[in-house]
C-alpha positions in Angstrom: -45.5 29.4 24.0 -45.9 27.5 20.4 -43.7 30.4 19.0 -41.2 30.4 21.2 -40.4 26.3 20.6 -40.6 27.4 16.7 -38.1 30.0 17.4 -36.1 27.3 19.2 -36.5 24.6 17.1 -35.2 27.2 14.8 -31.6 27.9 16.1 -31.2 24.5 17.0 -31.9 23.3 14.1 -29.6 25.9 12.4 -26.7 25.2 14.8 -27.1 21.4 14.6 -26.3 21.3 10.7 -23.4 23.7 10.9 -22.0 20.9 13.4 -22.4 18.3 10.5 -20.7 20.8 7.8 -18.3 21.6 10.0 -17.5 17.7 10.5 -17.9 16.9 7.1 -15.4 19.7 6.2 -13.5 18.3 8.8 -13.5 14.9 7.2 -12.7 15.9 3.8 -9.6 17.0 4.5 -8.6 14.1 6.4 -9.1 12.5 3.1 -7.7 15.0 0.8 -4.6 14.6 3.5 -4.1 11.5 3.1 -4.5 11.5 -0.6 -1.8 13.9 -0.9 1.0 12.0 1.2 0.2 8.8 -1.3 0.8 11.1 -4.3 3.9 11.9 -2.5 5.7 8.5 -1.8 5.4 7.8 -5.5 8.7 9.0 -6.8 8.9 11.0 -9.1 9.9 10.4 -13.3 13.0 12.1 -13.7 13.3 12.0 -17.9 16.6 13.0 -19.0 15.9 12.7 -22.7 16.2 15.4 -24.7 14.1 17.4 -26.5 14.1 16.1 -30.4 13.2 19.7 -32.5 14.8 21.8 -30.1 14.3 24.8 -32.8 10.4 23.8 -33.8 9.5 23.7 -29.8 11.4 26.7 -28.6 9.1 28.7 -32.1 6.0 27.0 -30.7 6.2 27.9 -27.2 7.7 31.5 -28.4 4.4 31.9 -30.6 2.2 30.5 -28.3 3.9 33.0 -25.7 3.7 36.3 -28.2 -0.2 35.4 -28.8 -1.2 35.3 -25.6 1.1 38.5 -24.5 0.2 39.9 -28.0 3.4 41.2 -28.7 5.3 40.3 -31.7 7.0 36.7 -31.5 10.5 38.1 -32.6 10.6 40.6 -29.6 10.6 37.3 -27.1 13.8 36.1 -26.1 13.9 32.6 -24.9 16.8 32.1 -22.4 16.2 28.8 -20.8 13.9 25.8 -21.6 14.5 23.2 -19.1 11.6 19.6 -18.8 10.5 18.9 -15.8 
């Protein structure tokens, strides 16, 4: 009989702390939820300013771009740079 209630004792135990995951889990994403909609009423900064050394930043992102493709950086054509 003793290992039958440790055997019990067991899956209860088991089954009891996947309820409290399962609620904290639960929880969690109430609060990341709610979090998000906050983020969301903020409005947004719409710059409209442009972008000083046009040339300088469109050779920087180009570079930056070739190194990490590893291609050469005058084989990159650069259509369209738009801020967000």
């Amino acid at each position: 009989m003793e290992n039958w209630f440790v055997v019990v004792m067991g899956f209860v135990t088991v089954f009891v702390v996947l309820i409290l995951i399962i609620g904290l889990c639960y929880l969690l994403a109430l609060a990341c939820k709610e979090k998000e909609e906050k983020t969301e009423e903020a409005p947004a900064a719409v710059s409209t300013e442009t972008i000083p050394n046009r040339a300088e930043f469109v050779a920087a992102v180009s570079a930056a771009i070739a190194e990490f493709s590893g291609t050469d950086a005058s084989a990159i054509r650069i259509v369209s740079i738009k801020k967000l």
